[in-house]
C-alpha positions in Angstrom: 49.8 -33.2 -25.4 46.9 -34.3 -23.5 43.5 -35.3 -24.8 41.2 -32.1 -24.3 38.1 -32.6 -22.4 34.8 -33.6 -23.8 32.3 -31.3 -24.5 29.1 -32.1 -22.5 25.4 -31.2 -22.3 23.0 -31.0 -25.1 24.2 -29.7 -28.7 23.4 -26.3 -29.9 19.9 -26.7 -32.1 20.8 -25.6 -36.0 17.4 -24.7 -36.8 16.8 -23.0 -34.1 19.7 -20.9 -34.5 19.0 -19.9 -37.9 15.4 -18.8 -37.3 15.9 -16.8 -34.6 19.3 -15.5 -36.1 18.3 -15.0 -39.8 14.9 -15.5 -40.6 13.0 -14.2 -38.0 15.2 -10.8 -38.0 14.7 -10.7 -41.7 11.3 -10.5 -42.2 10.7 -8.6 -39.1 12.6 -5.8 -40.4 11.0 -6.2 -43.5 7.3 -6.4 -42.9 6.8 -4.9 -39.6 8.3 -1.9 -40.4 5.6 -1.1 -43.5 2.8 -2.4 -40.8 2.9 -0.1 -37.5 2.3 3.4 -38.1 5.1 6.1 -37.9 7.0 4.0 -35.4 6.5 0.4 -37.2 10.6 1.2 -38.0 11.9 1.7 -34.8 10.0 -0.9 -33.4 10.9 -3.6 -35.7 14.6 -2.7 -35.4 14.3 -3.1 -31.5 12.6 -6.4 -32.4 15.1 -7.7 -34.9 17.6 -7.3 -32.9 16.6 -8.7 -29.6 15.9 -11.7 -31.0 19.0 -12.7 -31.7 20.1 -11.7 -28.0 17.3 -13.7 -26.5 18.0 -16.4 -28.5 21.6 -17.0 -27.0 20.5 -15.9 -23.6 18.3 -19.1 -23.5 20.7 -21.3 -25.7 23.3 -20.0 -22.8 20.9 -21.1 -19.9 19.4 -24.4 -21.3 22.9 -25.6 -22.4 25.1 -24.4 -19.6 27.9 -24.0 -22.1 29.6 -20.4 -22.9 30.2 -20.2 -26.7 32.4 -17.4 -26.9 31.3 -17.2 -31.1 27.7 -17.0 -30.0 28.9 -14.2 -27.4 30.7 -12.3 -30.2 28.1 -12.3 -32.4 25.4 -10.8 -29.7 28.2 -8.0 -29.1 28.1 -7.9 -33.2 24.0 -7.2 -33.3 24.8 -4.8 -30.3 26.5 -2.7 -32.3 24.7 -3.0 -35.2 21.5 -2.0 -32.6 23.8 1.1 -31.3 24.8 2.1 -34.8 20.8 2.0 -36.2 19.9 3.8 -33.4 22.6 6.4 -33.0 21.6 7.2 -36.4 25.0 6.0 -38.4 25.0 4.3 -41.4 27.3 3.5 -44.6 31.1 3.5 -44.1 30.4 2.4 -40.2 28.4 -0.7 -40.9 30.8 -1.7 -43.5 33.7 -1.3 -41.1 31.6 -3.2 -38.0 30.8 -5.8 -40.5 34.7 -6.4 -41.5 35.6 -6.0 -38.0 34.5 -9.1 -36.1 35.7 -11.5 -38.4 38.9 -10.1 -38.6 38.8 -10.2 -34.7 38.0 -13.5 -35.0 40.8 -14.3 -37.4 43.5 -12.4 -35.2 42.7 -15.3 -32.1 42.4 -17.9 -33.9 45.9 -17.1 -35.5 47.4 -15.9 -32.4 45.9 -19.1 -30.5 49.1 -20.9 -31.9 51.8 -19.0 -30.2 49.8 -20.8 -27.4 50.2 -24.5 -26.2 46.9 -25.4 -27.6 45.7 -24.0 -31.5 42.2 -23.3 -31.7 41.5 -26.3 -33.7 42.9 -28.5 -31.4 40.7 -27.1 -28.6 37.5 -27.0 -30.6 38.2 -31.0 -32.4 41.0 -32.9 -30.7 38.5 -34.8 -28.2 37.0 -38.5 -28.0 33.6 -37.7 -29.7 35.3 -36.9 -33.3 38.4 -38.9 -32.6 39.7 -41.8 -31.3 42.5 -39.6 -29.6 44.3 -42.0 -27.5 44.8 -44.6 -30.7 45.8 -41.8 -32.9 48.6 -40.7 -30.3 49.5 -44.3 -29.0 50.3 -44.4 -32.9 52.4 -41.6 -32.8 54.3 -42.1 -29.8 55.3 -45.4 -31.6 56.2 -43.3 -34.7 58.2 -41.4 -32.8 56.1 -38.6 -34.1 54.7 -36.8 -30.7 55.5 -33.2 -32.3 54.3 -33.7 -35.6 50.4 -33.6 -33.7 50.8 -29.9 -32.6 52.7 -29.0 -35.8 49.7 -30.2 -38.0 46.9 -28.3 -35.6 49.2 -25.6 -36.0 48.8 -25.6 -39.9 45.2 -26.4 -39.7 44.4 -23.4 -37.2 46.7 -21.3 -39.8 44.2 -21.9 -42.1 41.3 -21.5 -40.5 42.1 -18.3 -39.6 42.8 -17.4 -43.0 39.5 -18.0 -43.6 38.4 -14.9 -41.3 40.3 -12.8 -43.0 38.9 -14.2 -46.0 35.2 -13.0 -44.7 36.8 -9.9 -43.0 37.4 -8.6 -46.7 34.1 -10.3 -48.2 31.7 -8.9 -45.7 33.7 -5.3 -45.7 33.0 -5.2 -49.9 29.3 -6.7 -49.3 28.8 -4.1 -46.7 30.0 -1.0 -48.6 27.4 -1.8 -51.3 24.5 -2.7 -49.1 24.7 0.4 -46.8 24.8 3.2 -48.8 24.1 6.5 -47.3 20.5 7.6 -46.7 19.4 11.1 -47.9 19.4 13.5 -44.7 16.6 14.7 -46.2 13.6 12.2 -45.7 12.2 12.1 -41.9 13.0 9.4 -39.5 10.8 7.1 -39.9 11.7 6.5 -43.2 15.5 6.6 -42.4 15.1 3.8 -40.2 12.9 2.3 -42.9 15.5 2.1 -45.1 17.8 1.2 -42.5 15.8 -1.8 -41.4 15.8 -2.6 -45.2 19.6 -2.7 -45.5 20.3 -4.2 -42.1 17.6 -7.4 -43.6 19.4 -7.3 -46.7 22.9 -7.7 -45.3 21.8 -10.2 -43.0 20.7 -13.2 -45.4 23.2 -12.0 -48.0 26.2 -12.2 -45.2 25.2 -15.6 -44.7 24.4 -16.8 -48.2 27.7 -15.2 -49.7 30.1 -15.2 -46.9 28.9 -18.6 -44.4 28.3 -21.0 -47.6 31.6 -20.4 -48.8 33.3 -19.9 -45.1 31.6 -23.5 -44.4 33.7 -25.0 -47.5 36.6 -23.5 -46.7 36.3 -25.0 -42.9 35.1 -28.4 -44.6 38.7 -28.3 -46.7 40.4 -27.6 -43.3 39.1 -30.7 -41.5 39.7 -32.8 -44.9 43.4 -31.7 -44.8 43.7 -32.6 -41.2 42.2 -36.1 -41.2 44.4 -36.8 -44.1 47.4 -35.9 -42.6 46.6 -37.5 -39.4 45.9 -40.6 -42.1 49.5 -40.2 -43.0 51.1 -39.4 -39.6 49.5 -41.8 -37.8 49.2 -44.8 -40.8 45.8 -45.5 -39.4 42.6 -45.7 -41.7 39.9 -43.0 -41.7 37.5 -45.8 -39.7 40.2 -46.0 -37.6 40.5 -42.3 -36.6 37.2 -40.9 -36.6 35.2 -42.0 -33.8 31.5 -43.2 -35.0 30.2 -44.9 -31.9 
């Protein structure tokens, strides 16, 4: 196995990403909606939702780096834009919402029948690890194989972790989007609407991400301490701090 290239260019900006993800979309769809007439709705949907989009558009362009996630997740709030708009509501969000983390989950599994396991792509590099001391180690070990066979187990759980979600958000959702009576106009569908969407926005990431973020924090424990074993080098002596 070779030593995968190093990302370069600037990091993605975390704060960033959650304003103009969550919080921004959030209480667009639930103030504006109550302060622009008969089509405050509609427009704050449009809004919400275009945010987002812009947001990776100019994370895309100022980092010169594809992030295939991010891209997933603009086709996610597409659909959740097409859905809104097109009028649907209940069963199909919850389905949407399960969807793209089981997607997600099926790659990432699949990505080992592959040379190169996801996780190996996304960590096996010189800014996290010291790569060529951990498989100089190895080689001496007589323990090439054992590398691949360990991302191999740490992308099979990381993946389970999707699936994990894929369930989560698909119970979440069925709750949250309830259908709306046929009978009020449509303005105040799409109120409602916006109201759900907002809801199942922060609550998605408060319920599902905090938990998902644990689960990929236990993944990268298990790895380093295997590698600890494998490798008989310290923790200083794998992970790369310069």
């Amino acid at each position: 196995m070779s030593v995968s290239t190093e990302v370069q260019g600037k990091e993605e900006n975390a704060l960033l990403n959650l304003i103009f993800n969550i919080v921004l979309p959030v209480i667009i769809l639930n103030q504006l909606s109550k302060r622009l007439g008969d089509n405050g709705p509609l427009i704050a949907l449009v809004t919400a939702l275009l945010l987002p989009i812009a947001y990776g558009a100019y994370d895309y362009i100022t980092r010169k780096k594809k992030n295939y996630l991010s891209l997933l997740g603009i086709l996610n709030i597409s659909v959740t834009g097409g859905f809104a708009l097109l009028g649907l509501g209940g069963i199909w969000f919850a389905i949407k919402e399960a969807f793209f983390p089981l997607i997600i989950g099926v790659a990432v599994y699949f990505s080992n029948i592959l040379d190169k396991p996801f996780i190996y792509t996304m960590f096996w590099n010189k800014r996290i690890f010291r790569t060529e001391l951990i498989e100089a180690k190895l080689r001496e070990r007589k323990c090439e194989d054992c590398l691949i066979a360990l991302f191999r187990k740490a992308t099979f759980l990381f993946s389970v972790s999707f699936f994990i979600s894929s369930g989560l958000n698909f119970i979440l959702a069925n709750r949250i989007f309830t259908n709306i009576d046929s009978a009020l106009s449509s303005t105040e569908r799409t109120e409602i609407l916006n109201q759900q969407i907002a809801k199942m926005t922060w609550m998605g990431h408060l319920i599902i991400a905090v938990p998902m973020t644990i689960f990929i924090a236990i993944v990268m424990w298990f790895t380093i301490q295997k590698l600890k074993k494998l490798s008989g080098l310290s923790l200083d002596e794998i992970i790369n701090e310069g």
